[in-house]
C-alpha positions in Angstrom: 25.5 73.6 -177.3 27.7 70.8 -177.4 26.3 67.7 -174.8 29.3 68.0 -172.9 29.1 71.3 -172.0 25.2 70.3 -171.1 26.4 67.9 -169.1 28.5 69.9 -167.1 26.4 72.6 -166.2 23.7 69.8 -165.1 26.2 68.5 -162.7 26.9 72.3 -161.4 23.1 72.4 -160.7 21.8 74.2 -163.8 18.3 73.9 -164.9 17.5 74.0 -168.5 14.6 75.6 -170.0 12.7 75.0 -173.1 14.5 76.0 -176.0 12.6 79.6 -177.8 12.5 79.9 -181.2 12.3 83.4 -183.0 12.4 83.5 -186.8 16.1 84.3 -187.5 17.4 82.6 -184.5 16.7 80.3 -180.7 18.0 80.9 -177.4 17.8 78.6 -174.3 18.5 79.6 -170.9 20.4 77.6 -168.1 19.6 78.9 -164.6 20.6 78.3 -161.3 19.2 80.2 -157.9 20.5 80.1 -154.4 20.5 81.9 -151.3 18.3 84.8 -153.1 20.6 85.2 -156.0 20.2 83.8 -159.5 22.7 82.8 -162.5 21.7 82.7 -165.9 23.6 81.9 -168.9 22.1 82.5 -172.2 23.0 80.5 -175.3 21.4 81.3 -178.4 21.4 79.4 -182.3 21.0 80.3 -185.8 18.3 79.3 -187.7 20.3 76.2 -188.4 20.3 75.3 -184.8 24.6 76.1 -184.7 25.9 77.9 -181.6 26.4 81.6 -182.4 26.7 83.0 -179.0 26.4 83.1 -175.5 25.9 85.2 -171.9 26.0 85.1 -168.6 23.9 87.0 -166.0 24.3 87.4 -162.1 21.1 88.7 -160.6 20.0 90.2 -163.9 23.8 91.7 -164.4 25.3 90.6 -167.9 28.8 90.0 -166.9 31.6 91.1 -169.6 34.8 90.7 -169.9 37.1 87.5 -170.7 35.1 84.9 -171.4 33.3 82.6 -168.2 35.1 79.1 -167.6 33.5 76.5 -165.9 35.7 76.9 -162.9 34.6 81.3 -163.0 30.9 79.3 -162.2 32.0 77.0 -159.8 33.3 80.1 -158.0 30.2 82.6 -158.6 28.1 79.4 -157.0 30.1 79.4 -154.2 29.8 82.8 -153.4 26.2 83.1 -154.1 
């Protein structure tokens, strides 16, 4: 996760949670709740620590598709 993209979800509102570490890879989650509903996005690392992927949640719904831009979570915060 580059600091940047940190940095932006902080000023969205995201809360970051402690980084878990399995034995072939980590994951952190960044989460945001409001008005009863709850965002999560989901990055998780290789072993090396190097982005390999992400996800994004909506009241325990993965969301698929195109991939989520920062302005598709702007959005999604407004309507929660």
């Amino acid at each position: 996760m580059t600091p940047k993209y940190k940095k932006d979800l902080e000023a969205l509102g995201f809360v970051f949670k402690d980084k878990v570490i399995e034995d072939d890879f980590s994951y952190q989650d960044a989460i945001i709740s409001k008005n009863d509903s709850q965002l999560c996005i989901t990055t998780e690392f290789d072993e090396d620590g190097k982005y390999r992927l992400h996800y994004v949640d909506f009241n325990c719904q993965t969301l698929k598709g195109r991939g989520i831009t920062l302005n598709d979570l702007k959005l999604l915060i407004e309507l929660m």
